[in-house]
N, C-alpha and C positions, 0 to 999 in steps of 0.2 A: 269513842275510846275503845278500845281493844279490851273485851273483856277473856281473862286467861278460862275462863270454864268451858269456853266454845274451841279452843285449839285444838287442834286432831278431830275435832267431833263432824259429821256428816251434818251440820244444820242448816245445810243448803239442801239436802235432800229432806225436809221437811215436808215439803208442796206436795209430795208425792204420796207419802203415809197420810195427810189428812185429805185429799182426793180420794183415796182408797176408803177412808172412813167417812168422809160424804157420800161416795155409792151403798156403802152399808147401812147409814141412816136414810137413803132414798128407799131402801129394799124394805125396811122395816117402816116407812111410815106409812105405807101401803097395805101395811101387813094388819088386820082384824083386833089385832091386841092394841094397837097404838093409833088407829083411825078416830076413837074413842074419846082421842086425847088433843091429837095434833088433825084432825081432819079438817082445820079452817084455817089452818098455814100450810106453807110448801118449804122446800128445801131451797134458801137463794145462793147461801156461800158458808166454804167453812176454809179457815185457814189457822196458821199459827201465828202465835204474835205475842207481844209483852203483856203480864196482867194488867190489867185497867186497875186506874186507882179511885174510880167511884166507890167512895164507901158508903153508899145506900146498896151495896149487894150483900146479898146472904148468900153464908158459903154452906155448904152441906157437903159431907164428904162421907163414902165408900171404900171398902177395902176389900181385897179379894188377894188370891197367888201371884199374881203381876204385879200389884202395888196399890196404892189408894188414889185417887182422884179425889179433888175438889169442885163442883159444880154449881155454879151462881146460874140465876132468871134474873133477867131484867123486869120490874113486877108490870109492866107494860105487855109482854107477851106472855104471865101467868093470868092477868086479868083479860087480856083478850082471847085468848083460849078458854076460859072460864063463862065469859059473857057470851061466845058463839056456841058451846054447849050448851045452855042452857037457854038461850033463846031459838032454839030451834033451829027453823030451815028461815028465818026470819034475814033481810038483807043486811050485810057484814056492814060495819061501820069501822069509818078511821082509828085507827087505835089511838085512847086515851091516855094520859099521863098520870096516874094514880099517887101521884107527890102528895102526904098530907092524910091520905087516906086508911083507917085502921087495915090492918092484915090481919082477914079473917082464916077462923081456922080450916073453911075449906081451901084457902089458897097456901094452906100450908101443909096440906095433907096431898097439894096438886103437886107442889114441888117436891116432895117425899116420892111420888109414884114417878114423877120426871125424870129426879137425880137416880133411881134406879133402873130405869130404864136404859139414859145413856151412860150409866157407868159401864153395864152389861153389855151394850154395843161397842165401848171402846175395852174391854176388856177383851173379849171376843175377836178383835183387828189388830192388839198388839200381841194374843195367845199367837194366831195363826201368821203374822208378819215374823215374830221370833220364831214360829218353828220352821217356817219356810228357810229362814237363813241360816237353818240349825242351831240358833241359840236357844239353850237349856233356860227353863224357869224354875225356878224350885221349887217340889214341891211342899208345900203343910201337910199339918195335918188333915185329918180327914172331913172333920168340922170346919175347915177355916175358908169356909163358902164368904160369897159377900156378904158382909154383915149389914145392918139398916143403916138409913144415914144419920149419921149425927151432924153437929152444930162444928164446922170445921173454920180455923184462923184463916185472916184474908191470906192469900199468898204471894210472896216477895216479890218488891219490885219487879225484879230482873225472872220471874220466873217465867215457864212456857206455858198458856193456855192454847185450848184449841176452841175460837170464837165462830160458834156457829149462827149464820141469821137469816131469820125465816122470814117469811113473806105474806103479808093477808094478799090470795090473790085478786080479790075485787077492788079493795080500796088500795092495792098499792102499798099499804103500812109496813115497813121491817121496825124488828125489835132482833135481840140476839141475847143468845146463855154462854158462860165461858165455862170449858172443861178446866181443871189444874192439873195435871198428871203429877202424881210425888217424883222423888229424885229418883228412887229403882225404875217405877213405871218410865219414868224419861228414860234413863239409862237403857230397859227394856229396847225404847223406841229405836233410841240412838245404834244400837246393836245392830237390831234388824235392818237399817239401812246401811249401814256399813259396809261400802264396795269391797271388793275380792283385791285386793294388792296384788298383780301381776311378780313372778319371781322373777329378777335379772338372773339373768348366767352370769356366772362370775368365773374370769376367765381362773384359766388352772395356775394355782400357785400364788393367785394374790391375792393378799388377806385384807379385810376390810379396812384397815389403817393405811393403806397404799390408796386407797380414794377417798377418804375424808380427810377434808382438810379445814381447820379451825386456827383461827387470828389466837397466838398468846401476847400478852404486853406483859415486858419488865419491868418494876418497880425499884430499882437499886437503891435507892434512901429515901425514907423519909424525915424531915425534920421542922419542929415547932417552934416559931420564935412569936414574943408579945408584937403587936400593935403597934404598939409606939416602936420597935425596934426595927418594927419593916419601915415605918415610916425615914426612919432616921440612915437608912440605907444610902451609902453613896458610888458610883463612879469608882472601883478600884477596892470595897469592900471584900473582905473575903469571910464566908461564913462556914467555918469548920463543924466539918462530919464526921463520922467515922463508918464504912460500906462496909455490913455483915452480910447477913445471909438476904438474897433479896425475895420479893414476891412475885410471883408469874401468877398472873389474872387474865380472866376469860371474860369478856363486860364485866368485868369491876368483879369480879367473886372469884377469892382469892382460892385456888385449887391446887398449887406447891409452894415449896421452899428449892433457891436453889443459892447455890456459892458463886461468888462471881471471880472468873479468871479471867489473865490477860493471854491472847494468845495473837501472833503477828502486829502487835500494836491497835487491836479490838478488844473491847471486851465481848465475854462471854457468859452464858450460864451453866452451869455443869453440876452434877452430882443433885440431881431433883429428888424432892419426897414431899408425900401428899399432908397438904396442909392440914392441920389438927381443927 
């Protein structure tokens, strides 16, 4: 189905912004701060796509000048990240399925340092994609740095994450975290990709009404009769009206009033005004 929130919007140029921000999370997981963290996964794929409606994810959510983000682990890549810290240089094993399992508090303090990490790189890629394309972000106050994560609602159906999934490179295993960008951060996104519209010449002296051109339909009467009386309809019935002012509609939404004349044995519509 045709959802009306995507119309005019560039969400075909999606693939593009989250590309850009998979090179940004390869830069940074190389980087001495996050090796710490993520040094027993790789970066396999990041793309956009509808939220998942697994409700076994916790959602953690960040805010900052661009907008807030919501951030889910799948606890399969918080425990396997956890297990290959802590057992050293020991050989990797298949990642586990931690169903059933308490969540301790250090895997909840892992996803606290996580959700802040990539909120910061995805803040960081729609800061610099918006001002590349010169769109303004507002700013706060002075204080209104990213705040910690708190406990955020799962997010809609229909909304945009951006599903990143890493890779144990010995064993093979992917797991994946979904970002949630809120409606501004999206909008943000949606901006920055927004291509340049080419201007037409417009030739001298014709005004934009001279090339558009729109279907109207006349509606000259309407009239209601019972059930029984359609039924009882015959061959030669005549069913009396009387044609006042009629409706001109545009798909069905009614947009004037017009009078109806006769002129060379057609009728017509004349003396238009914008429907109430």
């Amino acid at each position: 189905m045709l959802d009306p929130t995507l119309l005019g919007r560039p969400v075909h140029l999606l693939p593009a912004f989250a590309d850009a921000f998979g090179e940004d999370l390869m830069a940074m997981l190389s980087a001495p701060g996050w090796r710490r963290y993520w040094s027993s996964f790789e970066l396999a794929q990041v793309v956009f796509e509808r939220a998942p409606e697994a409700g076994a994810l916790r959602w953690l959510s960040m805010g900052g000048p661009q907008g807030v983000a919501a951030v889910a682990f799948e606890r399969a890549l918080l425990v396997g990240l956890l297990e290959a810290r802590y057992s050293g240089k020991a050989a990797a094993k298949p990642l586990r399925d931690p169903a059933g399992e308490r969540v301790t508090a250090t895997e909840e303090r892992l996803a606290l340092t996580l959700t802040q990490q990539l909120f910061e790189v995805l803040a960081m890629r729609v800061r610099v994609a918006a001002s590349a394309a010169g769109v303004e972000v507002e700013r706060r106050a002075a204080n209104s740095g990213a705040t910690a994560p708190v406990p955020a609602p799962v997010p809609a159906k229909n909304a945009w994450v951006l599903a990143v999934t890493l890779r144990e490179p010995h064993g093979g295993s992917t797991a994946r975290c979904y970002i949630s960008p809120d409606a501004r951060m999206m909008g943000l996104i949606l901006q920055a990709l927004q291509p340049e519209r080419p201007q037409r010449a417009q030739r001298q002296g014709e005004s934009i009404g001279a090339s558009l051109k729109v279907k109207l339909d006349g509606r000259l009467v309407t009239h209601e009769i019972t059930l029984e009386a359609l039924f009882a309809l015959k061959v030669g019935d005549v069913i009396p009206v009387s044609v006042g002012r009629a409706d001109v509609l545009l798909d069905e939404a009614r947009l004037f009033t017009a009078a109806v004349a006769e002129h060379k044995g057609k009728l017509c519509l004349t003396s238009f005004e914008d429907a109430e």
